[in-house]
N, C-alpha and C positions, 0 to 999 in steps of 0.2 A: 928827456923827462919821461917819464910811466906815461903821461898821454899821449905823447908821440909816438913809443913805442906800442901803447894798442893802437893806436890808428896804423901804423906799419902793419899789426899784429891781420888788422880788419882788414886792411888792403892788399895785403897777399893770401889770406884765406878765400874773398873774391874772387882773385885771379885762379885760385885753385878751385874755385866751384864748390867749397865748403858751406855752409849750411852755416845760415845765422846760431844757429843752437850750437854748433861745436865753435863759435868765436866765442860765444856766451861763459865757454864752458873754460876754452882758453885765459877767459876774463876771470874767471874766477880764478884757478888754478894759480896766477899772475898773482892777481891780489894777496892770497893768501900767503907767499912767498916771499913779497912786501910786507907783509905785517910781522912774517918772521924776522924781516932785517933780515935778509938771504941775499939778498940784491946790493953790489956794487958795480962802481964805474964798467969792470974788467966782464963783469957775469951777466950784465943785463939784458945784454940780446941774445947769449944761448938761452935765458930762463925764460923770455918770450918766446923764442925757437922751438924749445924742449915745451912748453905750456902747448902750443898749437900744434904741432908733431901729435904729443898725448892725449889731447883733446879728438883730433882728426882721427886715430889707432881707434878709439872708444868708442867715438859717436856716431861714424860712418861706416859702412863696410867699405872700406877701398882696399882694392889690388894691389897685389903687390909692385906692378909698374907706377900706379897713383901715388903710394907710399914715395916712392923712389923721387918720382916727380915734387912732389911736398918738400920731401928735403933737399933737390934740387934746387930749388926756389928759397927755401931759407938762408941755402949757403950763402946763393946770391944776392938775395934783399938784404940780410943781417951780416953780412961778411965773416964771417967764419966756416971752422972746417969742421965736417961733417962728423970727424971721429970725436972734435970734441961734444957735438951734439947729442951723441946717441951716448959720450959716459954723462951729459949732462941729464938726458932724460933720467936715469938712473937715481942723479940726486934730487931732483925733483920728486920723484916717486918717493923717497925715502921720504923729503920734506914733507910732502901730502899724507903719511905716512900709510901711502898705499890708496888713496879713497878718491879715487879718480872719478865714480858717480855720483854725482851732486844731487842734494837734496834739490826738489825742484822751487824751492824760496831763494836759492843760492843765484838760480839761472835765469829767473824770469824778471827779472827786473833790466838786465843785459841787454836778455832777449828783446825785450820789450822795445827798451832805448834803438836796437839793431832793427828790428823791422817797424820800426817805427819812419826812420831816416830815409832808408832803399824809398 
């Protein structure tokens, strides 16, 4: 289900030391791509994958070992392969059509929920 997969989404961005504000941003990202009808059975964990990847690239500065590390961890948590992760960023960005910074109405309600819980 979509909420299971954010709470996967939440608890590997944890694990990665990600910052409530780029799960926020993953959340969004997510959503929007749901609303497209972009999401089946087959695509659903790289579009979570690929949302959290994007979100992580935007929101934080990480190295390029951190990077590595990120997708590391998604392989593993989401079981898939890496190659198809990095063409799926690809179409996510299309789908987003490019607007990967969020108005901050998009974010904060996420946010909120996110550090609210910790």
């Amino acid at each position: 289900s979509v909420y299971s997969l954010k709470r996967e989404m939440r608890n590997l961005s944890e694990e990665c030391s990600l910052e409530p504000v780029t799960v926020s941003m993953a959340y969004v990202y997510f959503e929007k791509l749901v609303l497209q009808g972009k999401l089946n059975k087959q695509n659903r964990k790289l579009c979570a994958g690929a949302c959290v990847l994007l979100a992580a690239k935007i929101s934080s500065d990480l190295r390029k070992h951190e990077v590595k590390h990120l997708i590391d961890k998604l392989e593993e948590r989401f079981r898939f392969n890496r190659r198809d992760l990095i063409g799926f960023e690809f179409t996510v960005l299309v789908a987003l059509e490019l607007a990967l910074y969020l108005p901050e109405n998009q974010v904060l309600p996420h946010y909120r929920r996110l550090t609210q819980q910790s």
